[in-house]
C-alpha positions as CSV (number, residue, x, y, z in Angstrom):
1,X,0.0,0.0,0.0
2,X,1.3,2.9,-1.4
3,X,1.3,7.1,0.7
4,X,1.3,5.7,4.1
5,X,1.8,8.2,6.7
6,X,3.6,7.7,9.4
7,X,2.8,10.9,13.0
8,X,4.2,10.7,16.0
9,X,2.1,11.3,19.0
10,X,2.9,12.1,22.9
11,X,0.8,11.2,25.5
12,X,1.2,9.8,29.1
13,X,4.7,10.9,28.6
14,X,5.3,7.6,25.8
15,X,5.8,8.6,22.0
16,X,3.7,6.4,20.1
17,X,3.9,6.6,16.1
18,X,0.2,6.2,14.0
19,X,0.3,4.6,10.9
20,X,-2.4,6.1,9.0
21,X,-3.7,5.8,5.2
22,X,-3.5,8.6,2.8
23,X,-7.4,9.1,3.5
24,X,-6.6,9.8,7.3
25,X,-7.2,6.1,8.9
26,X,-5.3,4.2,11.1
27,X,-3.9,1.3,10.5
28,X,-1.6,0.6,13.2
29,X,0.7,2.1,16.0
30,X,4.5,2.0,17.2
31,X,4.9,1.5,20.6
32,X,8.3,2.2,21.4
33,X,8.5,1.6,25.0
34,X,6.7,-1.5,25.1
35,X,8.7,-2.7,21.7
36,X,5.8,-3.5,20.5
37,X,3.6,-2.5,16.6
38,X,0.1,-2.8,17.3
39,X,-1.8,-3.4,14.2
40,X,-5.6,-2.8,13.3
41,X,-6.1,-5.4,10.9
42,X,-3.5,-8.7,10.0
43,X,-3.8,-7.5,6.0
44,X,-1.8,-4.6,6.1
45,X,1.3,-5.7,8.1
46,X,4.0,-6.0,5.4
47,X,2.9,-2.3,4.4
48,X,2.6,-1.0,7.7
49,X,6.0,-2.5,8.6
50,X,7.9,-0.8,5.5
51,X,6.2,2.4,6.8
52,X,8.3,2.0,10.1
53,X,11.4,0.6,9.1
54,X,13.2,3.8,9.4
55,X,11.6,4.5,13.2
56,X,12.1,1.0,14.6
57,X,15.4,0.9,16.8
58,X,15.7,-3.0,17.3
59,X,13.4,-6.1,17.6
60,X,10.0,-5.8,18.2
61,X,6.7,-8.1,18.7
62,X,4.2,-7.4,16.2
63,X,0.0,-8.1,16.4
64,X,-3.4,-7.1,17.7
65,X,-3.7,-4.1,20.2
66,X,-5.1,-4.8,23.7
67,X,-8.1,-3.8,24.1
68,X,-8.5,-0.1,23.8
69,X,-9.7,2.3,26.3
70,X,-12.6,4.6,25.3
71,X,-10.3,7.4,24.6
72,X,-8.1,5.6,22.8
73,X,-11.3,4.5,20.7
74,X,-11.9,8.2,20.1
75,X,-8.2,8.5,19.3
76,X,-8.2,6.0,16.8
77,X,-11.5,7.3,15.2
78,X,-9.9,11.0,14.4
79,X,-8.7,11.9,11.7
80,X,-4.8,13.6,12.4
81,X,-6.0,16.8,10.7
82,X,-8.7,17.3,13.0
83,X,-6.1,16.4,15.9
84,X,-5.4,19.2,18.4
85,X,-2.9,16.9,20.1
86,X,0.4,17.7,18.0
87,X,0.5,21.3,18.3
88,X,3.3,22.4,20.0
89,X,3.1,25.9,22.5
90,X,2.4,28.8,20.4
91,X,1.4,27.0,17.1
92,X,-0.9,29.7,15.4
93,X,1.9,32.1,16.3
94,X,4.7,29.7,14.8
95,X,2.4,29.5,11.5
96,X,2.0,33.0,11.0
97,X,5.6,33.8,11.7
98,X,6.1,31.3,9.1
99,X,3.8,32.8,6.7
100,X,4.7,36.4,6.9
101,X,7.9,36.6,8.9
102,X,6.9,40.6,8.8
103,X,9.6,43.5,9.4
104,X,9.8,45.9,12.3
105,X,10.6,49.3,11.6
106,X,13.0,50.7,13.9
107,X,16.7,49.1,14.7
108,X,16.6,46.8,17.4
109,X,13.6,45.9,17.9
110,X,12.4,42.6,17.9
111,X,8.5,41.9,16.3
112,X,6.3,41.2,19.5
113,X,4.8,38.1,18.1
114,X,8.2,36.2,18.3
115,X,8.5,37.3,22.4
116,X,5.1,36.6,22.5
117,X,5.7,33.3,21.2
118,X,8.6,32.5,23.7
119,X,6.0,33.5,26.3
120,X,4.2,30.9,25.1
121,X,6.5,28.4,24.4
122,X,8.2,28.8,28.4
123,X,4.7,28.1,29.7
124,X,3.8,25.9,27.5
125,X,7.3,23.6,28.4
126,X,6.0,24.2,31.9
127,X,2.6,22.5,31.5
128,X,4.1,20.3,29.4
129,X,6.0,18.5,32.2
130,X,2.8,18.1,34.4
131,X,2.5,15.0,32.0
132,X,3.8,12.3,33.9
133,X,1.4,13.6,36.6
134,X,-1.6,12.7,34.8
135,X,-2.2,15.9,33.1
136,X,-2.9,16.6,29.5
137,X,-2.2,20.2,27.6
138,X,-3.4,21.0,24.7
139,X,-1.5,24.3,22.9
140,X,-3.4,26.9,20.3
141,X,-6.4,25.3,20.8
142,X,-8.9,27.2,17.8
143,X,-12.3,29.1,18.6
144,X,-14.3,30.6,15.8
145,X,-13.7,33.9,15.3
146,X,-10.3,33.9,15.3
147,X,-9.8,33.6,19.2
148,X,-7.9,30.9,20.7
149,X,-7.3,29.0,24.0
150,X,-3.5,29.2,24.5
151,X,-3.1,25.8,26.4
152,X,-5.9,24.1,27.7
153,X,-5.0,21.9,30.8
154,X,-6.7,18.9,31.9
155,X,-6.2,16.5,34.8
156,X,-7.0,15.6,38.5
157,X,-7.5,19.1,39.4
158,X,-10.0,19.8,36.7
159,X,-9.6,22.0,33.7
160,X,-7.6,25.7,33.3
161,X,-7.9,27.5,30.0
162,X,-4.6,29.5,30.3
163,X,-4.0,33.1,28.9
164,X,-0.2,34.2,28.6
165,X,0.8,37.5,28.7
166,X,4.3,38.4,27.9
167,X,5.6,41.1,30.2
168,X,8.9,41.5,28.9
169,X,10.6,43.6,31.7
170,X,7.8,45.5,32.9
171,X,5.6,46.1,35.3
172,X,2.1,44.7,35.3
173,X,-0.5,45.7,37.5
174,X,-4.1,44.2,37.2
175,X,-7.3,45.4,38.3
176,X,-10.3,43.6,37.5
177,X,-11.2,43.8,34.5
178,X,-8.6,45.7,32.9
179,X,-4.3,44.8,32.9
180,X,-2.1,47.6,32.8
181,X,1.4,46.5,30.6
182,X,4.3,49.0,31.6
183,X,3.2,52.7,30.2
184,X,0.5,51.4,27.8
185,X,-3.1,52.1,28.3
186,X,-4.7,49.5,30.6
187,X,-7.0,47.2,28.5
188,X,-9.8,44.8,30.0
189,X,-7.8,41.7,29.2
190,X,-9.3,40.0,32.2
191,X,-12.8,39.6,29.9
192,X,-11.3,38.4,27.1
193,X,-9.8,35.4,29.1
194,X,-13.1,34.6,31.2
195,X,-14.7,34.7,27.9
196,X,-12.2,31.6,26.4
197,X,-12.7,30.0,29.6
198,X,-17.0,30.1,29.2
199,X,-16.3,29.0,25.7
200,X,-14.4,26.0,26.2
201,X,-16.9,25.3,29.4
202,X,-19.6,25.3,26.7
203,X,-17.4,23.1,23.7
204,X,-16.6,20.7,26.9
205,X,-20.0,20.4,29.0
206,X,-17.4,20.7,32.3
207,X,-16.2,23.5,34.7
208,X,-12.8,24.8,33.1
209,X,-11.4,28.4,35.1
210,X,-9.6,30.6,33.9
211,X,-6.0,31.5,34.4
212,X,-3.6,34.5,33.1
213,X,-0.3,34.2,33.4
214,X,2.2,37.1,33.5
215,X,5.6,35.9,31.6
216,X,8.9,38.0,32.3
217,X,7.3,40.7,34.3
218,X,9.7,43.0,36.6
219,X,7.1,43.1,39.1
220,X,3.0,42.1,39.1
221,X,0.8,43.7,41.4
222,X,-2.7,42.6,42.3
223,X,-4.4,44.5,44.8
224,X,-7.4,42.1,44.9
225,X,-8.1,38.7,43.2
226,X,-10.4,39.4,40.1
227,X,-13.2,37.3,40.0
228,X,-13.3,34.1,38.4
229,X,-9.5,34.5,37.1
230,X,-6.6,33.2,38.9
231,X,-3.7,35.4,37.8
232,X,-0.2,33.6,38.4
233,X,4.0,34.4,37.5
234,X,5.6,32.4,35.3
235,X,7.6,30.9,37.9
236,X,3.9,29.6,39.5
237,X,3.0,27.7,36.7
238,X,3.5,24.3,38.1
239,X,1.5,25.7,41.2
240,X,-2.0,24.8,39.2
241,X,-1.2,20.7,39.4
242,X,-1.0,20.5,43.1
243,X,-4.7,20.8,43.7
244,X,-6.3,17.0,43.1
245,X,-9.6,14.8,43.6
246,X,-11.5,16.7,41.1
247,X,-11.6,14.0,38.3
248,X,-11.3,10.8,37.9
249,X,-8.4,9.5,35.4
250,X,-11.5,7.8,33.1
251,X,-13.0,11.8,33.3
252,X,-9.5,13.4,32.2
253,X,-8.8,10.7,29.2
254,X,-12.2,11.0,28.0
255,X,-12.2,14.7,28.2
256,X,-8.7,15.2,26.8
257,X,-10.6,12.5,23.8
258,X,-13.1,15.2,23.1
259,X,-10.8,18.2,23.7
260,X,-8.3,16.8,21.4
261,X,-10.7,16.5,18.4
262,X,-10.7,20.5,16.5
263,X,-14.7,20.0,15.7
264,X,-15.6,20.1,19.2
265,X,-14.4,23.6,19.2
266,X,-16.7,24.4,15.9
267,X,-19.9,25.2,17.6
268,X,-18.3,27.8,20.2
């Protein structure tokens, strides 16, 4: 079988590699911790195993999956386009810097989307190594519109649709509903990231709060909590997996399943 794809995947903290057909469908999956190819169907082996010749790194056993967990049904079941999964921190920012790498006009200056990408891409490492806790991230996650969710968290303390903000050096004061950045005039941030948290409450049928966090700021004042946002440093990031007991593993795999898929977010 000819146009085989071959897409790695990360979850649980285990790289798995999907052997899909040129239509989108899987047909098996490289396990390379357990050694083991896991194939969807006995006909396609010889295929599937040219496919992965170049990925496998010694012997391994070859035959039917165990039995698959609901998730991993839903998993199996999407097609990778419509897979939210593989986006790394600051995606839609890494595709448009791609598309129109864009000048700045004065010396020295760097273009704010690329600091706001390493924004990203520090907090994004940070909730990225929550993983072996139990906790999923998903990064650039798409509303309509144009809006996105910059990581959406999920795991034993519930879900967090987190904002980042890139400070860059300067003072940040907030007071609810508006964030005041340095010298600039103070904007009501604060409603733009309770709005992404209702929407993905509404794409997800589930609770999910809201969280800003300030990157690189030389200092961040809040004089009161705002309501309904939690409003953390960088260097608190890994404060948001201590709480636990909220959901069940079956509730965060099957959430992260229907998080995961892009048309869940098409009706928000």
């Amino acid at each position: 079988m000819d146009g085989l794809r071959v897409i790695p995947i990360r979850q649980h903290g285990r790289e798995r590699l999907y052997v899909c057909r040129p239509d989108g469908g899987n047909l098996a999956w490289y396990d390379r911790d357990a050694a083991r190819v896991n194939l969807l169907g006995a006909d396609h082996q010889e295929a599937v195993l040219t496919a992965l010749a170049p990925y496998l790194t010694g012997p391994v056993s070859v035959g039917p999956p165990p039995v698959p967990t609901p998730a991993e049904l839903a998993r199996l079941s999407l097609h990778p386009d419509d897979d939210l999964a593989p986006n790394r921190p600051g995606e839609a920012l890494l595709v448009a810097l791609d598309r129109d790498p864009g000048r700045v006009a004065l010396p020295f200056r760097t273009d704010p989307r690329r600091r706001a990408l390493g924004a990203e891409q520090a907090v994004g490492e940070a909730l990225d190594r929550m993983e072996g806790a139990g906790w999923h991230t998903l990064h650039s996650v798409p509303l309509p519109g144009g809006n996105r969710v910059h990581h959406l968290l999920i795991g034993p303390g519930g879900l967090f649709a987190v904002h980042t903000l890139d400070a860059h050096r300067q003072r940040v004061t907030v007071v609810d509903p508006r964030v005041s950045l340095g010298r600039r005039e103070p904007r009501p941030l604060l409603n733009r990231v309770r709005a992404d948290a209702s929407r993905a409450s509404y794409a997800l049928t589930a609770e999910v709060r809201a969280v800003l966090v300030v990157v690189g700021a030389s200092r961040l004042t809040v004089p009161s909590a705002p309501r309904g946002v939690r409003v953390l440093a960088d260097g608190d990031v890994e404060s948001l997996a201590r709480p636990g007991g909220v959901l069940k593993p079956a509730d965060v795999e099957a959430l992260h399943a229907m998080a995961r898929d892009r048309n869940t977010w098409s009706r928000v």
